[in-house]
N, C-alpha and C positions, 0 to 999 in steps of 0.2 A: 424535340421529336416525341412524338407521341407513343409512349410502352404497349405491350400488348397484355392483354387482360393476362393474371399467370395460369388460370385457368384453359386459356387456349394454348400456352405455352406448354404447361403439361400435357394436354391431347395431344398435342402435335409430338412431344415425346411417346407418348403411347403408344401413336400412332409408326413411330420407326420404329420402335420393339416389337410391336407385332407383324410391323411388313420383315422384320430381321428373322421373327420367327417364325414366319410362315415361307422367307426362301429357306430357310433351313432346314425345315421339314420339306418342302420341296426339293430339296439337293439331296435327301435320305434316299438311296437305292430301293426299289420295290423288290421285293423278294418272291419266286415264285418257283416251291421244289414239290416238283413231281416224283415221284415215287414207284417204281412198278413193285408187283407182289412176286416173288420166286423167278426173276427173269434170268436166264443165264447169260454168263459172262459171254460165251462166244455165241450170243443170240442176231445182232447187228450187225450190219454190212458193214459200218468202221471199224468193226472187232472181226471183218473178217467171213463172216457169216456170207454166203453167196445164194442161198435160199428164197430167205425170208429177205421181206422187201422193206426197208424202212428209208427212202429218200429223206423223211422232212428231218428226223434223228440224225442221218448222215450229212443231212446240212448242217443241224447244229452243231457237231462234232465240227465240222471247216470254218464255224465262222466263232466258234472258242476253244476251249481248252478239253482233250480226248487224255482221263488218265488211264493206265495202263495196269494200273498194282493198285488199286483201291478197294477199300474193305469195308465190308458190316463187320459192327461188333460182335456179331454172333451169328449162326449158322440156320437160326429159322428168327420167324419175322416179330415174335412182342420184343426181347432184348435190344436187338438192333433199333425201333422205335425209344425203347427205353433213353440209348446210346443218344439221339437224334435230340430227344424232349429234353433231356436233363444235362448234356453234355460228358455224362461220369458213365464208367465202367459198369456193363450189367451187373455184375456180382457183387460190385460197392452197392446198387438197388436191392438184390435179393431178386430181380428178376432176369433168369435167366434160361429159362426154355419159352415156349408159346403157349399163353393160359388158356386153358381148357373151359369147356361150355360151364357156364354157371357155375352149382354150387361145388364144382369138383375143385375149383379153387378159392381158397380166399386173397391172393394176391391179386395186388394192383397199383398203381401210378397213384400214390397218394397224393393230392392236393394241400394238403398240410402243411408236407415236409419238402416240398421240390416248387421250384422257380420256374417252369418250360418256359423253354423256348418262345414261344408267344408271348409268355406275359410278360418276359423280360424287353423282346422287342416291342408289346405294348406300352410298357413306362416309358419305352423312349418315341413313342407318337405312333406309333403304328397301326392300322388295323387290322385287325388277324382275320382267319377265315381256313376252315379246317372242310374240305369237301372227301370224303368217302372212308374209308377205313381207318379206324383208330388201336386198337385190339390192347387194351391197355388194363380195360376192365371187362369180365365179362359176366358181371352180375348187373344184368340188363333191367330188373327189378327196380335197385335202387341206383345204380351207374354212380357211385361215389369218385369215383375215378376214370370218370367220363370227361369228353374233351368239355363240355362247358361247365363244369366241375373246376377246370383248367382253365378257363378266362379265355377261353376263341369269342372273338365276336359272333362271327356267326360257326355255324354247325349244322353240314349240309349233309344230306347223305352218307349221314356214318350208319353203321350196323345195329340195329338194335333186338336181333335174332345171332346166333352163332354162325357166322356164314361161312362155315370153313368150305365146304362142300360146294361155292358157288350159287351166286342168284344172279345170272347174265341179263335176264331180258323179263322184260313189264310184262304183268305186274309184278313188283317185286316184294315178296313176302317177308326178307329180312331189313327191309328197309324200310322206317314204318315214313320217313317223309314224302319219301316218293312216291305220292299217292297220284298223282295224275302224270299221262304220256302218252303215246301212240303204244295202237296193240305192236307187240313184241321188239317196241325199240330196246338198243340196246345199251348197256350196265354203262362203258364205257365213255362212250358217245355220250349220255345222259350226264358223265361226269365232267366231261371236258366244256359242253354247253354253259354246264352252273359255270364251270371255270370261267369261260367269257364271259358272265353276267355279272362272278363279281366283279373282274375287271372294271366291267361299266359302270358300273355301281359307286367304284370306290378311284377313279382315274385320279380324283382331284386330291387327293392324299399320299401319306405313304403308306403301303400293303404288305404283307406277307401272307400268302396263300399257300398253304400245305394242303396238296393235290395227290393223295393218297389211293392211288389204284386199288380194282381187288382183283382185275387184269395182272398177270398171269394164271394164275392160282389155279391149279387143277380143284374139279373138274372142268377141263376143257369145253371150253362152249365157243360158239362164233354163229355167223349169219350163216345161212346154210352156201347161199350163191360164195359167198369167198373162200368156206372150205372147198367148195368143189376146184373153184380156179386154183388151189393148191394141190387140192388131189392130180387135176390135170396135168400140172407143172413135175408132181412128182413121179406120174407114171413115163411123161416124158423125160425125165433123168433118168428112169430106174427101169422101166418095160411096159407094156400095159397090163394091167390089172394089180402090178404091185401097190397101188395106194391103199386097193380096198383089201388087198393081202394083211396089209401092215394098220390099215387104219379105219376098217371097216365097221359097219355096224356093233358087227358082236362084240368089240375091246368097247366097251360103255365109258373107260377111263380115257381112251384115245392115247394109252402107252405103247410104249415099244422102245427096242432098244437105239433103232434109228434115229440118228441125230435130227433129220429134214421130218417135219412135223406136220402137215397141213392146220392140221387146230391149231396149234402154237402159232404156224405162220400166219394165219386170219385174226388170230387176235390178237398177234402185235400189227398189224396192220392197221386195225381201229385205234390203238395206240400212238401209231406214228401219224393215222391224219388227223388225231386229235391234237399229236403235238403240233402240227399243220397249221391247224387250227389258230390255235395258242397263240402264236410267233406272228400267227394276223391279225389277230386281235390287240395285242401288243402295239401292234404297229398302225393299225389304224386309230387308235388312239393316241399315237405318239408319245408311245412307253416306252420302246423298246430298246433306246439310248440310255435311258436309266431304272434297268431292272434286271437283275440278275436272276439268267433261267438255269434253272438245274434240273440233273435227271439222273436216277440213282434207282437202285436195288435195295431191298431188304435181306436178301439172303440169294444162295447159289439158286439156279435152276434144281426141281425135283426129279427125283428119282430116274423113270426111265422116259419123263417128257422134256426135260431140260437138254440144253446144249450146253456145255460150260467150254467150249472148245475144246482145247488138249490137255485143261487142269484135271488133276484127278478129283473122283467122285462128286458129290451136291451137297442137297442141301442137307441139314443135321449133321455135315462132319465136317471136324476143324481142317481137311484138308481144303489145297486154295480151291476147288470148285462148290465147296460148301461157304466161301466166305469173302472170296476175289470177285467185285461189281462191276457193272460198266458206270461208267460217271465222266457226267458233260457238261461244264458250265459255256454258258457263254454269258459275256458283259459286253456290249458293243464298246468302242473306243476304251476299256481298259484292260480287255486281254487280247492278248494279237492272235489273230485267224490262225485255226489251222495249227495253235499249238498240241505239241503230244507229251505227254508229262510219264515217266517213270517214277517218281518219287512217291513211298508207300505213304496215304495214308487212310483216313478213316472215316466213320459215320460220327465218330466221338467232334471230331472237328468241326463240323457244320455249326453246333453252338456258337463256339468262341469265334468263328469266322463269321457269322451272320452279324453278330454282335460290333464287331469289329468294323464291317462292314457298315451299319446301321452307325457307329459312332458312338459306342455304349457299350456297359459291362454288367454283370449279378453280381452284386455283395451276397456274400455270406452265403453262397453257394460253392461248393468245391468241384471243380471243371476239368476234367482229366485227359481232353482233346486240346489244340494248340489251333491257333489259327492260321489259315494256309491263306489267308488276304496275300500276302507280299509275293506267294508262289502263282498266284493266279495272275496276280498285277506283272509278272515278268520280272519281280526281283529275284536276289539269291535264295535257293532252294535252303530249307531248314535243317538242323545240326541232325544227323543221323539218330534215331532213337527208335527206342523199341515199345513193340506194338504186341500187345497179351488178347488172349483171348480165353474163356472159362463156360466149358457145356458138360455140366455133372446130365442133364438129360432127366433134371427134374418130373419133366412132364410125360415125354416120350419114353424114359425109362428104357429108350436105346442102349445097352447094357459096353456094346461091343463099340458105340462111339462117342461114348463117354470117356472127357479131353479136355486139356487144357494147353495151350500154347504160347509160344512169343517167338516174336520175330525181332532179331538185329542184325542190321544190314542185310547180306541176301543169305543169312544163314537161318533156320525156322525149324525150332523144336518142338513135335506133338508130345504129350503123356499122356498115354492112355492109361486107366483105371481097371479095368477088366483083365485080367490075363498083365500086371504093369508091367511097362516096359516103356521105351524112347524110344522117338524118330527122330532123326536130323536129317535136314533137307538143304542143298545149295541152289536156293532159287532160280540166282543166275542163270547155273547152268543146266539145273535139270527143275524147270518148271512145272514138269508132270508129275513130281515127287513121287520118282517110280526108283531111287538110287539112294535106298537110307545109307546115312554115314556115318552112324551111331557107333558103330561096331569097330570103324575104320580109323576113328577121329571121337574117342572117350574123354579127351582134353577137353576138347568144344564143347561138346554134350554134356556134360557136369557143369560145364560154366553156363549155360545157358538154363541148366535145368535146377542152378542155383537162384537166378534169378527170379527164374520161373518160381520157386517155392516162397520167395523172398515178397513177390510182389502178390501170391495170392493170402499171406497172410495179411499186409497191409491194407487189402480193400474187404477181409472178412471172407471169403469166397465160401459158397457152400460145396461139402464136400459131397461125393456124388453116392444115392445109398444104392449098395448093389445087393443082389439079393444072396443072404447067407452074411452079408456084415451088416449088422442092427445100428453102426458108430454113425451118425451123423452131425457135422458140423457149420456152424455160424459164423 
């Protein structure tokens, strides 16, 4: 019998290794987390909300997993990112308020010394893609600490102006890529589109796409036609002429202490048909069996535009309406419809859970979130453990909500700095943390706020400088 050349022997092995490695990178989940900016916890019709309209959101909530107790790391939106990019505790970073324009800061997301998120799921075959808001660096000059700084393949639509303030509709001034579009389309819409493009772009791979809102973010902006159909809706719940009582011209901010918001409701509206969107695109591409969509908050709803439903207070304070999200995965065929999850956890988690997910891990990066794969997958829920939170109010120099906290089990101690003193809160039962038990329950409260002292020295935590004490610490 005639051999075969060894030459075609070896191709033909080449040739199984790389069909081996191209279904295994085929069988790697697409990853795809949206982000909203300052949205509140009780903003959404599956958290309750009866307002604001979000259908295609409340489908995703029925066809995965609705948690109920899930947290940003921190109470406004760079830490919480920090939290997401690196997997570790803000304060183990040093960053842990929202960096201010330019040069009033020198912090940022060193590329140096941190592994994100992307580039770990990059070593393991991925192709990343970062569309809209980054806030990590905001020395927009040299962007040392910018997403491709950070190894995103591509980088769409991030900020390259300080956009705290809002840039809704074309043309947009703090967005220098966004140079062509229809007059006055809008921030939003514009972001979910790239969303579908990279899609297409990238079907034949595996992806992860960090879809980074600047939707919510006051100030409030929307189409004018969908605030009105909210104004409509709200004088019909409320009398005629209450909208423009409450939400008229003259509030330029579109605040108020009312929870029912027309702006709010209009621009999560473009929000929810972009998730719409999303989930068709997915699907017309025949993603949607293998790619995990997620959709998460950075921090509580603000001030008096937010809705956090019946949690106390927003954003900038460690109470849960400063730091309790909505968060919605769905996985087709590996999380069962319709589940609703109580188990606390966190924005620290997404690292080691995407990673996990992906089939891959960061050497020599230290990971301080746990991964919630098995809880998503329908296995048993994970060992009880406590969840810290640290806002000295570096940047806001908020005096009076300047805090550090932890949570074990449904028991949740604040420290304040200012005036010191303890809170202790029994989530369970009084989730509006309107019933301190400091006072009641001294045993608890020392135990907790031992921990608490115990674990802020272990990640460095900076201490918060109030004004009249000059002591600050690293």
């Amino acid at each position: 019998m005639k051999k075969k050349p060894v030459k075609v022997f070896f191709a033909s092995v080449c040739w199984l290794l790389l069909s081996s490695l191209s279904m295994a990178q085929k069988n790697k989940p697409n990853i795809v987390f949206v982000m909203a900016d300052d949205l509140g916890w009780g903003e959404l019709g599956s958290y309750g909300n009866t307002f604001n309209e979000t259908p295609n959101l409340d489908r995703l909530a029925g066809q995965g997993i609705r948690f109920t107790e899930a947290y940003a790391a921190a109470p406004v939106c760079s830490p919480t990112r920090v939290s997401i990019m690196t997997g570790q505790f803000p304060a183990r970073v040093g960053i842990t308020d929202f960096l201010p324009e330019g040069n009033k800061t020198d912090r940022r997301l060193d590329p140096d010394k941190y592994t994100t998120l992307n580039e770990a799921l990059s070593a393991a075959g991925y192709h990343t893609g970062i569309i809209g808001k980054w806030h990590l660096d905001t020395d927009f000059s040299q962007n040392k600490g910018g997403p491709k700084a950070h190894g995103f393949d591509e980088v769409i639509g991030s900020e390259t102006k300080y956009i705290a303030d809002g840039d809704y509709f074309f043309p947009y001034d703090k967005i220098a890529s966004f140079t062509h579009g229809p007059p006055d389309e809008y921030l939003t819409d514009r972001q979910f589109a790239e969303a579908s493009g990279f899609i297409a772009r990238n079907k034949n791979k595996p992806f992860f796409l960090y879809l980074s809102l600047y939707s919510v973010h006051t100030k409030l902006e929307a189409p004018e036609a969908l605030v009105n159909k909210y104004k409509k809706k709200f004088d019909s719940r409320y009398g005629a002429g209450k909208a423009e009582e409450f939400y008229g011209a003259g509030n330029i901010r579109h605040e108020s202490e009312h929870k029912d918001n027309p702006w709010m409701a209009a621009m999560l509206e473009r929000i929810d048909a972009g998730m719409g969107s999303l989930m068709q695109t997915l699907k017309d591409h025949g993603l949607s069996e293998n790619t995990i969509l997620i959709f998460f908050s950075d921090n509580g709803g603000a001030g008096k535009v937010g809705n956090n439903g019946q949690l106390r207070a927003g954003k900038t304070w460690l109470y849960e309406g400063g730091i309790r999200e909505p968060f919605l995965v769905c996985w087709p065929g590996k999380i069962k419809p319709g589940t609703v999850s109580a188990v606390p956890v966190t924005s620290l988690d997404f690292y080691p859970t995407f990673l996990a997910a992906a089939g891959t891990q960061v050497a020599g990066q230290k990971v301080d979130g746990q991964s919630i794969l098995p809880l998503l997958r329908g296995r048993a829920a994970p060992a009880q453990r406590k969840l810290f939170w640290h806002y000295p109010s570096e940047t806001g120099k908020w005096i009076n909500r300047m805090s550090s906290a932890v949570r074990w089990g449904d028991l949740k101690l604040i420290e304040f700095y200012n005036n010191p003193r303890v809170e202790l809160y029994n989530l369970k039962e009084d989730p509006s943390e309107s019933h301190n038990l400091a006072p009641s329950r001294p045993t608890d409260a020392a135990k907790l706020k031992k921990i608490l002292d115990e674990w802020k020295l272990s990640v460095n935590a900076e201490a918060p400088r109030i004004p009249g004490n000059n002591r600050r610490k690293r």
